[in-house]
TORVO-144089 format. One record per residue (C-alpha): x, y, z; residue number from 1. Coordinates in steps of 0.02 Angstrom, whole numbers, plus 50000, padded with zeros to 5 digits. Example, Ala and Ser with C-alpha at 12.3 -4.5 7.8 and 13.67 -1.06 7.14 Angstrom:
REM residues 2
50615, 49775, 50390, 1 .
50684, 49947, 50357, 2 .
//
This chain:
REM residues 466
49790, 50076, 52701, 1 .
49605, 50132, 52739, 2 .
49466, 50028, 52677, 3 .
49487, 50009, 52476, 4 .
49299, 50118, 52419, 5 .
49233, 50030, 52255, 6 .
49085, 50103, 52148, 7 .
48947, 49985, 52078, 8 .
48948, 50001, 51897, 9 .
48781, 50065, 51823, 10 .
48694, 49980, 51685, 11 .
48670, 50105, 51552, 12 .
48567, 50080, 51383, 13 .
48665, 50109, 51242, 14 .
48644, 50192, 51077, 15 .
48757, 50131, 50958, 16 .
48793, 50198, 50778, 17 .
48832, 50103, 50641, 18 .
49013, 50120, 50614, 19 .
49166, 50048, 50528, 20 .
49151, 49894, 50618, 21 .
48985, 49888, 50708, 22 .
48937, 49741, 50604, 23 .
49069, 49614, 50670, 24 .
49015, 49500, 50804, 25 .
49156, 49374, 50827, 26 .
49275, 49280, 50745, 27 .
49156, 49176, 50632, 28 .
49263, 48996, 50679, 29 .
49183, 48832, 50700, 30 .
49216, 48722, 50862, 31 .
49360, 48631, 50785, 32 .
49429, 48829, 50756, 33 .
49436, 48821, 50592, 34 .
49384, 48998, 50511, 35 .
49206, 48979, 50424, 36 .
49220, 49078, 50208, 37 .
49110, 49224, 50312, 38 .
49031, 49195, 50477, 39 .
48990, 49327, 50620, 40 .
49033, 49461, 50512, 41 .
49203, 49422, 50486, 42 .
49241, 49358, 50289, 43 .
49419, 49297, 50232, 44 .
49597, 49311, 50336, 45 .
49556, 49129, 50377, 46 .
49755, 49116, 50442, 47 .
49737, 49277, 50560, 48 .
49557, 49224, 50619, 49 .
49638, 49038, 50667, 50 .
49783, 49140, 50747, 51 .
49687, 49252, 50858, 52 .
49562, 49103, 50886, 53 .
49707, 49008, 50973, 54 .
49745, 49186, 51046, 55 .
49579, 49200, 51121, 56 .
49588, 49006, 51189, 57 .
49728, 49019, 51302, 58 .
49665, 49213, 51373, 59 .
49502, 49111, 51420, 60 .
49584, 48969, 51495, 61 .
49714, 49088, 51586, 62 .
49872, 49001, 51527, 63 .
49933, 49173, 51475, 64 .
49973, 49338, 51516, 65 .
50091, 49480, 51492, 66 .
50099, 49416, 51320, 67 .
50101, 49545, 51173, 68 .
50049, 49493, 51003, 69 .
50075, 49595, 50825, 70 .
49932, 49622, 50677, 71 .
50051, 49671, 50542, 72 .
49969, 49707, 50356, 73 .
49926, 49822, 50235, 74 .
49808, 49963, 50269, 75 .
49614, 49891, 50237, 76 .
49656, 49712, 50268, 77 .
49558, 49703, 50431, 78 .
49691, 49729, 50578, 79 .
49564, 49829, 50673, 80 .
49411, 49714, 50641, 81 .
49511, 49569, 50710, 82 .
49552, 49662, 50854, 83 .
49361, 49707, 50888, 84 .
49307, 49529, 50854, 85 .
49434, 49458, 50973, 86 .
49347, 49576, 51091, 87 .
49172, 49501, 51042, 88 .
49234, 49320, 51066, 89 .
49292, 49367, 51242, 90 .
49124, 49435, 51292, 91 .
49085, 49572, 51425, 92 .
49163, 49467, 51566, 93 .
49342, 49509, 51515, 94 .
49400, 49689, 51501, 95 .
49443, 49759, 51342, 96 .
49528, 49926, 51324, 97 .
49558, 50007, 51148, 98 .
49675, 50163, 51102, 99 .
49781, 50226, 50968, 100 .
49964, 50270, 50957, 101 .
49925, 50450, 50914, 102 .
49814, 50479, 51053, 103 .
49987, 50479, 51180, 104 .
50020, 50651, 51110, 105 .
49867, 50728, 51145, 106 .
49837, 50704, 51315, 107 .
49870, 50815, 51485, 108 .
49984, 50668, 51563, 109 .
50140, 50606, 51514, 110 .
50147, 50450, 51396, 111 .
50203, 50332, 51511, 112 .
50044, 50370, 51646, 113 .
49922, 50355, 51500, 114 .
49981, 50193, 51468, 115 .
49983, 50123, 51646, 116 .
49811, 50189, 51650, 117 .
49795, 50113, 51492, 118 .
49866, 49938, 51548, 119 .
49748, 49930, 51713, 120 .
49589, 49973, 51615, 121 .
49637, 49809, 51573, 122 .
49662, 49725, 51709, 123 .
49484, 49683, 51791, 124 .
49470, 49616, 51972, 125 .
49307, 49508, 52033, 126 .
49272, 49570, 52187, 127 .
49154, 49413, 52289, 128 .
49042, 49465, 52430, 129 .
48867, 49381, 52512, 130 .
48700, 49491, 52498, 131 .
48543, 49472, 52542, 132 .
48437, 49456, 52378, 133 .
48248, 49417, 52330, 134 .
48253, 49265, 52193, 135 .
48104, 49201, 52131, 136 .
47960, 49197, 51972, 137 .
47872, 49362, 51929, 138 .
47689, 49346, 51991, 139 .
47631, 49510, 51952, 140 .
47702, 49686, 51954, 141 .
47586, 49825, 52000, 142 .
47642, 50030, 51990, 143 .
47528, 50146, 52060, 144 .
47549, 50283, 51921, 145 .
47551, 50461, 51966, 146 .
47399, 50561, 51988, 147 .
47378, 50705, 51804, 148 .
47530, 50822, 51813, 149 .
47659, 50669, 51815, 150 .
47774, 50640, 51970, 151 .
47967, 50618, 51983, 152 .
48017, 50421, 51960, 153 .
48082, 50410, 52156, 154 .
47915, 50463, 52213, 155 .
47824, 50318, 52114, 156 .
47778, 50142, 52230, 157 .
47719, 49995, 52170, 158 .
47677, 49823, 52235, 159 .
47800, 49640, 52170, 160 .
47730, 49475, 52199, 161 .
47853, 49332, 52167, 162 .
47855, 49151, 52221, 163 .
47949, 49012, 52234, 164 .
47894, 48818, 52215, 165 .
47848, 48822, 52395, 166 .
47795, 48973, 52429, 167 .
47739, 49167, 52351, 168 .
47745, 49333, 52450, 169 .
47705, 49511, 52401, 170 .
47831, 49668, 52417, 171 .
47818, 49846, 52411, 172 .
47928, 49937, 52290, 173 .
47981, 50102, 52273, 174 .
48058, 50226, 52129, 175 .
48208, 50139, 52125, 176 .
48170, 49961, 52098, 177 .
48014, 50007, 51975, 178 .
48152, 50099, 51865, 179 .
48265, 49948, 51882, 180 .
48109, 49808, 51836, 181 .
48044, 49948, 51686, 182 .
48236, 49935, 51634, 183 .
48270, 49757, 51644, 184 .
48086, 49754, 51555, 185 .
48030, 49611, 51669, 186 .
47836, 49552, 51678, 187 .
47771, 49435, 51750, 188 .
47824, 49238, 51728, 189 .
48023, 49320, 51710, 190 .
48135, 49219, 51840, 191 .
48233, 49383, 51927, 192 .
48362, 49401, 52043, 193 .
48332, 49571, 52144, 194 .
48444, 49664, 52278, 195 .
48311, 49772, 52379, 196 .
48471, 49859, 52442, 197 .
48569, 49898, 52309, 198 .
48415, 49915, 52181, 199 .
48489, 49799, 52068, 200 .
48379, 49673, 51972, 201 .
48439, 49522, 51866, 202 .
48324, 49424, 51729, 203 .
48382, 49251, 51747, 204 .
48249, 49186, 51600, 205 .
48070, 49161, 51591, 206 .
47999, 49014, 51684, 207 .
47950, 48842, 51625, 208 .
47779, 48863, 51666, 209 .
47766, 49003, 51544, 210 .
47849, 48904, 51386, 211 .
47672, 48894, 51323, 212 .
47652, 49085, 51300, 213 .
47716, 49121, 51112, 214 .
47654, 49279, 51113, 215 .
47794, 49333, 51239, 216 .
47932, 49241, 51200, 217 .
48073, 49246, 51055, 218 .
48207, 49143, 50962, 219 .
48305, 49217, 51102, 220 .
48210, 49174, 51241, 221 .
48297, 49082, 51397, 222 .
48194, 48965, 51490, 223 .
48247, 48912, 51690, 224 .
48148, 48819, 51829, 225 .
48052, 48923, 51955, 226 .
48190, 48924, 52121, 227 .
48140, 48819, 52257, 228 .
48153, 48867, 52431, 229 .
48129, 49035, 52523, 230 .
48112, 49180, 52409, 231 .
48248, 49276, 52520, 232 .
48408, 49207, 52538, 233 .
48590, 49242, 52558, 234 .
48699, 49199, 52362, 235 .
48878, 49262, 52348, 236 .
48874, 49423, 52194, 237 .
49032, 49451, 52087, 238 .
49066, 49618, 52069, 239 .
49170, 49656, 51916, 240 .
49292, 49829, 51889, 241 .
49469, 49878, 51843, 242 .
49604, 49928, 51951, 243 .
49592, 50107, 51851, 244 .
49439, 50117, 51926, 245 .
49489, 50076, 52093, 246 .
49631, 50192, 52071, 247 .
49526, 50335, 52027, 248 .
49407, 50312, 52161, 249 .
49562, 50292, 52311, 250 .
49656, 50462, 52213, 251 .
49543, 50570, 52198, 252 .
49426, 50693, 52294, 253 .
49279, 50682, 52186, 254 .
49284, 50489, 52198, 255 .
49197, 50406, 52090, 256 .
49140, 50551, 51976, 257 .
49291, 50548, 51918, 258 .
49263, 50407, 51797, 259 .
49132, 50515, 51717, 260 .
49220, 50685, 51709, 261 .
49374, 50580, 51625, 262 .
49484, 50728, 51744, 263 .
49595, 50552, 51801, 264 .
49756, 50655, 51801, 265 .
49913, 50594, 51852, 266 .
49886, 50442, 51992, 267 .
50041, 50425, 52125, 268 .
50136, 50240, 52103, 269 .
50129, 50232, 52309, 270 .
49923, 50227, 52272, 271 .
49931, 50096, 52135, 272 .
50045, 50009, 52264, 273 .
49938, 49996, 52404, 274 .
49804, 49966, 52312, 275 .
49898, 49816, 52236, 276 .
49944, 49753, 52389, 277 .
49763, 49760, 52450, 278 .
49689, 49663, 52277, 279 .
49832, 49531, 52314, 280 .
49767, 49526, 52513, 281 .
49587, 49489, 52427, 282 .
49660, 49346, 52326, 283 .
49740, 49274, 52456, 284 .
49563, 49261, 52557, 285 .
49461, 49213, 52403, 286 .
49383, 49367, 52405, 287 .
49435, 49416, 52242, 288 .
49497, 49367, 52065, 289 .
49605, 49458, 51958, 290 .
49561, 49424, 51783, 291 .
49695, 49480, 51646, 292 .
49606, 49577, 51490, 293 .
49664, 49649, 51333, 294 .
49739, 49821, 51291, 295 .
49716, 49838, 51079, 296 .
49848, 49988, 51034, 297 .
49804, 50031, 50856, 298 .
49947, 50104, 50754, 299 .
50096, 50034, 50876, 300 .
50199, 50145, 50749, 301 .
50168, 50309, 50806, 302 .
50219, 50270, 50977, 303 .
50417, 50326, 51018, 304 .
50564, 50234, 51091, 305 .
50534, 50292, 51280, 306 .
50340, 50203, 51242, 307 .
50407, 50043, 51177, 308 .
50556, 50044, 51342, 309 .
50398, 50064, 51472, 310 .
50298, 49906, 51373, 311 .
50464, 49808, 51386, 312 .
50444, 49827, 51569, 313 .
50270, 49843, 51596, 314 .
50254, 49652, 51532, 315 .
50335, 49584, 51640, 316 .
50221, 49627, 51787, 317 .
50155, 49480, 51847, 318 .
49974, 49553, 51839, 319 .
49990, 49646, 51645, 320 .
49878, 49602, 51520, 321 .
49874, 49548, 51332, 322 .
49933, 49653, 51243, 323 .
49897, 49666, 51051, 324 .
49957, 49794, 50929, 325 .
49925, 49851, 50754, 326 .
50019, 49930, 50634, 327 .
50017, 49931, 50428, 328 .
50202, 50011, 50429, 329 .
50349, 49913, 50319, 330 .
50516, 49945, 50395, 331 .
50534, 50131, 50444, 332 .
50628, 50245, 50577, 333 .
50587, 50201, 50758, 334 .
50485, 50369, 50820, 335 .
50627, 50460, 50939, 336 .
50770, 50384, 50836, 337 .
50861, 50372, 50683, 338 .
50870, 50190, 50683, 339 .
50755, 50104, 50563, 340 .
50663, 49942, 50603, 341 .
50525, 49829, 50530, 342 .
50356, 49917, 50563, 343 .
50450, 50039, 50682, 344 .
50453, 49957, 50813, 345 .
50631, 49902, 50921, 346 .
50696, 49718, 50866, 347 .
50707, 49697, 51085, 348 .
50518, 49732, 51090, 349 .
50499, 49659, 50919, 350 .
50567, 49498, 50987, 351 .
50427, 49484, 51131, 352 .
50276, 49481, 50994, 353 .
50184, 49331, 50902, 354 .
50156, 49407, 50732, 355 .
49980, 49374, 50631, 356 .
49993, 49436, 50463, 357 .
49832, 49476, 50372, 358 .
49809, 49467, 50182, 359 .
49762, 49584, 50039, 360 .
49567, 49521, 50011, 361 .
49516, 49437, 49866, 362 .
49378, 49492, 49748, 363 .
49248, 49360, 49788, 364 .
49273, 49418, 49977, 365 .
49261, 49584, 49923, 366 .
49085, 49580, 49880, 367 .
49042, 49474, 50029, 368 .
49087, 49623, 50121, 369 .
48991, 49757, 50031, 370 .
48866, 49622, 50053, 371 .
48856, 49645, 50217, 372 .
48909, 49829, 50250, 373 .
48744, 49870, 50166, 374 .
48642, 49748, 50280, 375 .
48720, 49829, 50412, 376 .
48672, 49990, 50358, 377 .
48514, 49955, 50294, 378 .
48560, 49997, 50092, 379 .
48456, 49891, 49974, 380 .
48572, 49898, 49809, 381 .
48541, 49803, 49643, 382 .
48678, 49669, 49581, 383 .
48739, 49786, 49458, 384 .
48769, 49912, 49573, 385 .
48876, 49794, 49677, 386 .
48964, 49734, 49557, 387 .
49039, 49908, 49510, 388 .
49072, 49928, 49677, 389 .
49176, 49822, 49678, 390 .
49277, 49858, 49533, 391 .
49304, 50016, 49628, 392 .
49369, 49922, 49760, 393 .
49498, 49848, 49654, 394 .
49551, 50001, 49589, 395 .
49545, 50116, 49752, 396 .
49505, 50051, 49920, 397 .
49390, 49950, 50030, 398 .
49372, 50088, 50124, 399 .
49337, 50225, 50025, 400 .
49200, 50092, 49937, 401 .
49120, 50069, 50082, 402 .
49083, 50246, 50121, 403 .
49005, 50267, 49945, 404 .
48888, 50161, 49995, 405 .
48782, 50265, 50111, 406 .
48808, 50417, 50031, 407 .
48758, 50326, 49859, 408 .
48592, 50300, 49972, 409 .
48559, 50464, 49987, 410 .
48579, 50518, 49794, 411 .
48462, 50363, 49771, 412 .
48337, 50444, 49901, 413 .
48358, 50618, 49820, 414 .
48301, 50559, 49651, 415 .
48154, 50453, 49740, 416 .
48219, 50279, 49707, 417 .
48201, 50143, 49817, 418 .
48367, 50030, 49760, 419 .
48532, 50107, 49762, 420 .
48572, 50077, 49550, 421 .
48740, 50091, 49451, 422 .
48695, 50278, 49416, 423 .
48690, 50322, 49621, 424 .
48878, 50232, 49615, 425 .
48936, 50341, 49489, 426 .
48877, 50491, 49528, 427 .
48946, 50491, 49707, 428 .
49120, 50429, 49637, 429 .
49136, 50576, 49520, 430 .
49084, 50695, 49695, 431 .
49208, 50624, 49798, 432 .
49388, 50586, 49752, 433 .
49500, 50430, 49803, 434 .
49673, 50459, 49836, 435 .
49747, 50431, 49670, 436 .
49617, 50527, 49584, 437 .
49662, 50660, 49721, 438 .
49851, 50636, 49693, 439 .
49836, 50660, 49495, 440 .
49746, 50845, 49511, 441 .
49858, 50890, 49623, 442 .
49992, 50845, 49522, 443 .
49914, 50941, 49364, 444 .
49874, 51101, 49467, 445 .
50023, 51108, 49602, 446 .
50082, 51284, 49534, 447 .
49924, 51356, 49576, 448 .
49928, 51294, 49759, 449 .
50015, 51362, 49905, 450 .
50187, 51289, 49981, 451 .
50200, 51184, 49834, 452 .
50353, 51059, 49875, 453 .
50341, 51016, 49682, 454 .
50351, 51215, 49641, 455 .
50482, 51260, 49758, 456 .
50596, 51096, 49666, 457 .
50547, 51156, 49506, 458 .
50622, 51334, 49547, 459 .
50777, 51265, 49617, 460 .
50816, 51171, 49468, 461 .
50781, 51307, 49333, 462 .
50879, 51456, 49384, 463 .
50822, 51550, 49242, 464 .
50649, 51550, 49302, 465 .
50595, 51729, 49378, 466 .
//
């Protein structure tokens, strides 16, 4: 096979909205893993949280893979938030790849190829190689800025002075590296790491000698020693992508771009083969490192009985990952059959699972989480307020609470208040209906809908009816 091409993976700065789960951050266990009352976002399911803890444990240590394991519970008892905090936990280092059953049906390739590519978007290979890289304390960083009338970034130049313990030199910068430094937001006294070539630049911490300046330094600050030595020397750099993106890259014309068009289409098995063989060449020369992640399939119910036969095999590839699913089905038909099964899903595949069961939530945790879905959202709400929140959690749904509360923001905002009050509550509970409130007018005004099921019965029954 010819040379395997691999892209270098772009940092990009991210702007992320506040969604259903943007506020969890990890598990919220202690060292002994023992699950703290609410901690890192995460508040009750102390059982499941110790369960995917251990979970977590044995994925970091490497002691297991092609293992599958089941969040079974009722909807609104934090299945997905689990999932997305096991993800936290594992950090950026191991791959993570999310989908949902439904999403199988949607898609321009058959089932079974989305969920290879699926599977090897979790499946993350370290790829080790020597470069030549500048390491060393930030001196000072001069840009010459563009004369009135502004100039593209690649025709900007600059000059870097850096030193070491033992020594300092000065180096001339171009576009490329100033948009990397003005990125990384490095100034001088930052420790950096910086690949002339490549146009990569790393901040390593800010130096000892600087520990005195408060003004530029925060709780999260990172202090390190200035390096000793030459400032240029030779340090082996990790590389870190999936084998879907090497696939994508080796199968199609376009290459790389590929990745960004999301036009994968269907990738030959004799490519995924050789490029297989190749990764396992790499490991054999300690070039590379494969390093198992997790696929997270939410709603494992919706997927049918030729899905479930291709996981069945697809775990017991020696390189699959973890797999965990999520479903908040009781026992119902197997999609493609007319067998029935506990949450849908076959007793053989069924049988391959560890099963984490999560737990209606109780009232006190309730409130810790409308506590902190309106930090997280930036809702200052009075006491009473909350606490008629949560009695409409107990008689509708987290959910549906927790989108009141932004939208109870707004009618506070609209009448020019500055705390969200028991009034805002109630007058965004009476605009929007909850499903039982929804079911009930339906059920008083079926007749004057269309297709009414209800009707249609009603007619059937009562022959005399015209």
């Amino acid at each position: 096979m010819a040379e395997l091409k691999l892209s270098e993976t772009r940092d990009l700065t991210r702007i992320e909205r506040i969604g259903a789960h943007s506020h969890i951050r990890g598990l919220g266990l202690d060292s002994a893993m023992e699950a703290r009352p609410s901690s890192e976002g995460m508040v009750g399911q102390h059982s499941a949280r110790r369960a995917a803890g251990v979970i977590v444990q044995m994925i970091r240590d490497g002691r297991i893979a092609g293992r599958a394991v089941l969040l079974a519970g009722q909807p609104g008892t934090g299945k997905t938030a689990i999932a997305m905090a096991m993800a936290k936990s594992l950090g950026q280092e191991t791959p993570f790849a999310m989908m949902s059953g439904s999403e199988l049906y949607s898609l321009e390739v058959s089932k079974t190829e989305a969920l290879m590519q699926a599977f090897r978007k979790a499946i993350g290979v370290r790829i080790k190689e020597e470069a030549e890289v500048i390491e060393g304390e930030v001196v000072e960083l001069q840009i010459d800025r563009p004369a009135a009338g502004g100039a593209p970034a690649a025709t900007k130049t600059g000059k870097l002075t850096m030193k070491t313990t033992e020594m300092e030199a000065a180096y001339e910068i171009g576009g490329k590296l100033i948009e990397a430094l003005s990125r990384a937001k490095v100034q001088s006294g930052d420790v950096i790491t910086m690949d002339k070539a490549a146009g990569k630049v790393t901040k390593l911490g800010r130096s000892f000698n600087r520990s005195r300046d408060y003004d530029a330094i925060g709780a999260s600050t990172k202090f390190v020693q200035c390096p000793d030595g030459e400032l240029q020397k030779r340090k082996e750099v990790v590389h870190c992508v999936t084998l879907h993106e090497i696939d994508v890259i080796n199968s199609r014309t376009q290459g790389f771009l590929a990745l960004f068009t999301g036009d994968t289409g269907e990738i030959r098995a004799e490519v995924r083969d050789q490029i297989d063989s190749k990764v396992a060449e790499w490991k054999e020369e300690g070039k590379a490192e494969i390093a198992p992640g997790v696929l997270f399939i939410d709603e494992v119910h919706m997927l049918d009985i030729e899905c479930f036969s291709f996981l069945n095999r697809a775990l017991e590839n020696e390189m699959a990952p973890i797999l965990v699913v999520a479903t908040n089905r009781g026992i119902t038909t197997i999609r493609g059959t007319n067998y029935k099964s506990p949450h849908g899903i076959p007793i053989d595949f069924l049988d391959r699972l560890l099963i984490i069961s999560t737990q209606p939530f109780t009232e006190g945790e309730i409130r810790k989480i409308l506590d902190i879905r309106c930090d997280e959202e930036g809702v200052d709400m009075s006491e009473d307020a909350k606490v008629l929140l949560t009695k409409i959690v107990t008689e509708t749904s987290l959910r549906y609470a927790i989108q009141l509360i932004t939208a109870a923001a707004l009618a506070c905002q609209k009448r020019k208040g500055k705390v969200v009050e028991m009034e805002d509550i109630s007058r965004v509970y009476m605009l929007f209906l909850d499903v039982k409130r929804s079911a009930q007018y339906l059920m008083e005004y079926q007749n004057q809908y269309m297709f009414s099921e209800e009707v249609k019965q009603v007619e059937e029954d009562d022959p005399m009816r015209s």
